[in-house]
N, C-alpha and C positions, 0 to 999 in steps of 0.2 A: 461770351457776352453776358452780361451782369446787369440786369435792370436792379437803381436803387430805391424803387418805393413801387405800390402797386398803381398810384397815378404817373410814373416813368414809363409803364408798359402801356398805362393806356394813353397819354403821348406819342407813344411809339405808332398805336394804332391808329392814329389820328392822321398824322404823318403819312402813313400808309393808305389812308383812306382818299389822300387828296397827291399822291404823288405824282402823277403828269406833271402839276404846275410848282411842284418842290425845288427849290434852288440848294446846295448841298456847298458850304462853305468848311476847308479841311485847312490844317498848318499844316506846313512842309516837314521839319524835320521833328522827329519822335511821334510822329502821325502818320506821314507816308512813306518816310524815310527813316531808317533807324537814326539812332543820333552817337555819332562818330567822334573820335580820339579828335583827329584832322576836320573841320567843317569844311572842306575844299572837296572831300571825299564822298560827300553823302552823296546816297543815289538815293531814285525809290525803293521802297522793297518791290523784289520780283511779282508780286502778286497784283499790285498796285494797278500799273497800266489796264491788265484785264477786266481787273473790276471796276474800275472807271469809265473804260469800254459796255464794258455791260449797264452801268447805270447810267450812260449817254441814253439808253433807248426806253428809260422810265421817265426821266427827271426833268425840269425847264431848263436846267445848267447848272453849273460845276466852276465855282474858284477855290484855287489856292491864295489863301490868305497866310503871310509868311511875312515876319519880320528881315528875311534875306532879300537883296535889292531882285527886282523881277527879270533883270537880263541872266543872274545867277542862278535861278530856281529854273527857269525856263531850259539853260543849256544841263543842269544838274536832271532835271528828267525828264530832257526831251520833248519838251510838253509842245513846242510849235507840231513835232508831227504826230505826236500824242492827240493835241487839238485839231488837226485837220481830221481825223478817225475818229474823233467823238461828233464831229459837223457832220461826217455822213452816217452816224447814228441818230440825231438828231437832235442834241444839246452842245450848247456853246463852252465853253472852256476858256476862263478869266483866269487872271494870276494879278492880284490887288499885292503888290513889292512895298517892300519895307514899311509896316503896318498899313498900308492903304494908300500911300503917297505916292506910289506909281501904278499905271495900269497899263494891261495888258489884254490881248482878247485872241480869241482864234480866227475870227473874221479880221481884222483890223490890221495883225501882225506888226504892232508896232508899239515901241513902250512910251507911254504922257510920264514925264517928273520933273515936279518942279525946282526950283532952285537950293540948293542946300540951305539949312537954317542959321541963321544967324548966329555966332558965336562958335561953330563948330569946328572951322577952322584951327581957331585960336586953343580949343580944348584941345585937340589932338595933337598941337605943339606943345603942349604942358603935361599933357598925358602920359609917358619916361622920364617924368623927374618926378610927378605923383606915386608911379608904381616900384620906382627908386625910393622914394620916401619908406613906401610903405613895407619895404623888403622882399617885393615881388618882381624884378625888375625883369626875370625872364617868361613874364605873363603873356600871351599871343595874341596883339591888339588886330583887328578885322575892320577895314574901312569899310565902308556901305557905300558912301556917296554920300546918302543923307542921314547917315547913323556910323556909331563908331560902336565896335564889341570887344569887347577886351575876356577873354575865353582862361580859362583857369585847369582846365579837362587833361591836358595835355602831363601839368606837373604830380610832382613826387604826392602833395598835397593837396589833392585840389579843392576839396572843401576847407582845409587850411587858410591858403589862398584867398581864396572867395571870399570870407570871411575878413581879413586882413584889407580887402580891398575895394570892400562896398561901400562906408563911410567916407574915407580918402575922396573917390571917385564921385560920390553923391556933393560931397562939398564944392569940388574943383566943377562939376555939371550945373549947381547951383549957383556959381558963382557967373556961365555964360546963359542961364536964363533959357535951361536944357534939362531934360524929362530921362531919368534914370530906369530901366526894366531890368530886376535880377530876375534870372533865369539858373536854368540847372549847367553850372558851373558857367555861365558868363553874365556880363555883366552889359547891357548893351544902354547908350545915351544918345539919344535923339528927340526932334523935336516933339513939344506936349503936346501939339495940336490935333494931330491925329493919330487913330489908334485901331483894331481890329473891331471893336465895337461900332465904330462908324463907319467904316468897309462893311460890316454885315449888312446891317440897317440900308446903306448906300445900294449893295446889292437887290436886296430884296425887295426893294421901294422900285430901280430900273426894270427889276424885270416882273415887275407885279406879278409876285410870286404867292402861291395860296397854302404856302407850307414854309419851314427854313432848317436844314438841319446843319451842326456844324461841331465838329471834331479837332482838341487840340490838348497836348499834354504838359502847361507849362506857364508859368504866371504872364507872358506878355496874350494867352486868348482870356482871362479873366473877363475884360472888356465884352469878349464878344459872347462868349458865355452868359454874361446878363443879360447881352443886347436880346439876345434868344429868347431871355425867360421873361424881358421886356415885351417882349414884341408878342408873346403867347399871352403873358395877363391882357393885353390888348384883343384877343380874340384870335390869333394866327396859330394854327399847327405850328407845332414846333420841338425839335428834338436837340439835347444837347449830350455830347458824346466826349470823354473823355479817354485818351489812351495813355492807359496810366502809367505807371514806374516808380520804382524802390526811392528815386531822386526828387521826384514830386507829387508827394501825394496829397496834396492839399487841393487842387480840384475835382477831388472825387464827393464830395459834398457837394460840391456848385450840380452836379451830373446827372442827366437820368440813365445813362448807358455809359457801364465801367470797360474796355477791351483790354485787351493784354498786348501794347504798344502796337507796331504797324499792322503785325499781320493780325490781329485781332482788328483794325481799323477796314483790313480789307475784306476778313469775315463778315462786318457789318456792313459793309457795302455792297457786297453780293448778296446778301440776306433781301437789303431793300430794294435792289433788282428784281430778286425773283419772286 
């Protein structure tokens, strides 16, 4: 764990000073989960559960905020009977799907989402002649429901790839009136309207929380990453945590705590347990 300035450590303390009532918002994959060849495959890391288990008995509650739709993150790590063990620790456990567009709760046990976006449809039938165009054509498209990812990790090239197929992709998404996220090695299009910044904010406002900390490795938490440093100019504890990686290291500036991908994400989370 890497504080990046000597006011990051004392945020940190801050945090720590008012934790009962801290709400702790995490991405799913390259945060809790390593980030895999196959997206179908990721689990969490093995440490995961436990320390989340343990920060059940400090914190007000616990979302996974993940651009993956929330029935897939839910069965990927268990989180319904993950969430019933963190309810008899004594924090709730949310999972805000595909950037905040769906919810989910541990009490509730039931996913809200609403209608897919307008024009998404019609993108993803034009979506194999765009990636034909662009000489990528055996690129791994990933329906969401309410987003489409078109994944690059897989081939001979894959920053090749990616490259080749951002532009293409930004044009054919601009043209149904739809919000583009590059990411490390995908490419994901969904609607502008909502984003991980506004699931933070949403979270913290529901659960009048008197802290917020929140962990992500990858340009779609940017959003929520301000929302943080938003919401601390505002008067709120607040700690932003970055699990960084050789693939994206451009939010390591946005950060006040650098880890070394999951199991660095789950050293910090047993840290602010105990």
């Amino acid at each position: 764990m890497e504080f990046t300035s000597e006011a990051a450590r004392t945020h940190y303390d801050a945090v720590r000073e008012v934790l009962a009532g801290v709400v702790v918002g995490l991405d799913f994959d390259g945060t809790l989960s390593p980030v895999v060849d196959d997206p179908e495959s990721a689990r969490l890391h093995p440490g995961a559960p436990g320390a989340l288990l343990e920060l059940a008995e400090a914190v007000r509650a616990v979302a996974v905020i993940t651009g993956r739709p929330a029935r897939q993150a839910i069965a990927m790590g268990d989180l319904d009977a993950l969430g019933d063990a963190m309810l008899d620790r004594g924090a709730e456990l949310f999972v805000f799907g595909q950037y905040g567009n769906e919810r989910w709760s541990a009490t509730e046990q039931r996913i809200r989402s609403p209608r897919p976006p307008a024009g998404l449809a019609t993108f993803e039938r034009e979506l194999p002649s765009a990636l034909r165009k662009a000489g990528v054509p055996e690129a791994y498209i990933e329906e969401k429901g309410l987003a489409v990812a078109v994944h690059t990790r897989r081939l001979d090239d894959p920053a090749g790839a990616f490259a080749r197929l951002v532009d293409p992709i930004t044009a054919l998404a601009e043209r149904h009136h739809l919000s583009v996220e590059p990411g490390r090695n995908v490419i994901e299009v969904r609607s502008g309207d909502m984003h991980k910044g506004r699931a933070v904010r949403t979270f913290v406002a529901e659960q009048e929380a008197t802290g917020v900390v929140f962990g992500g490795d990858d340009l779609g938490d940017v959003e929520a990453f301000e929302a943080v440093r938003d919401l601390r100019a505002d008067g709120l504890p607040g700690l932003v945590v970055c699990s960084a990686s050789t693939e994206q290291p451009d939010l390591v500036e946005l950060a006040d705590v650098v880890v070394d991908g999951p199991p660095g994400v789950v050293d910090l989370l047993t840290r602010l347990a105990r």
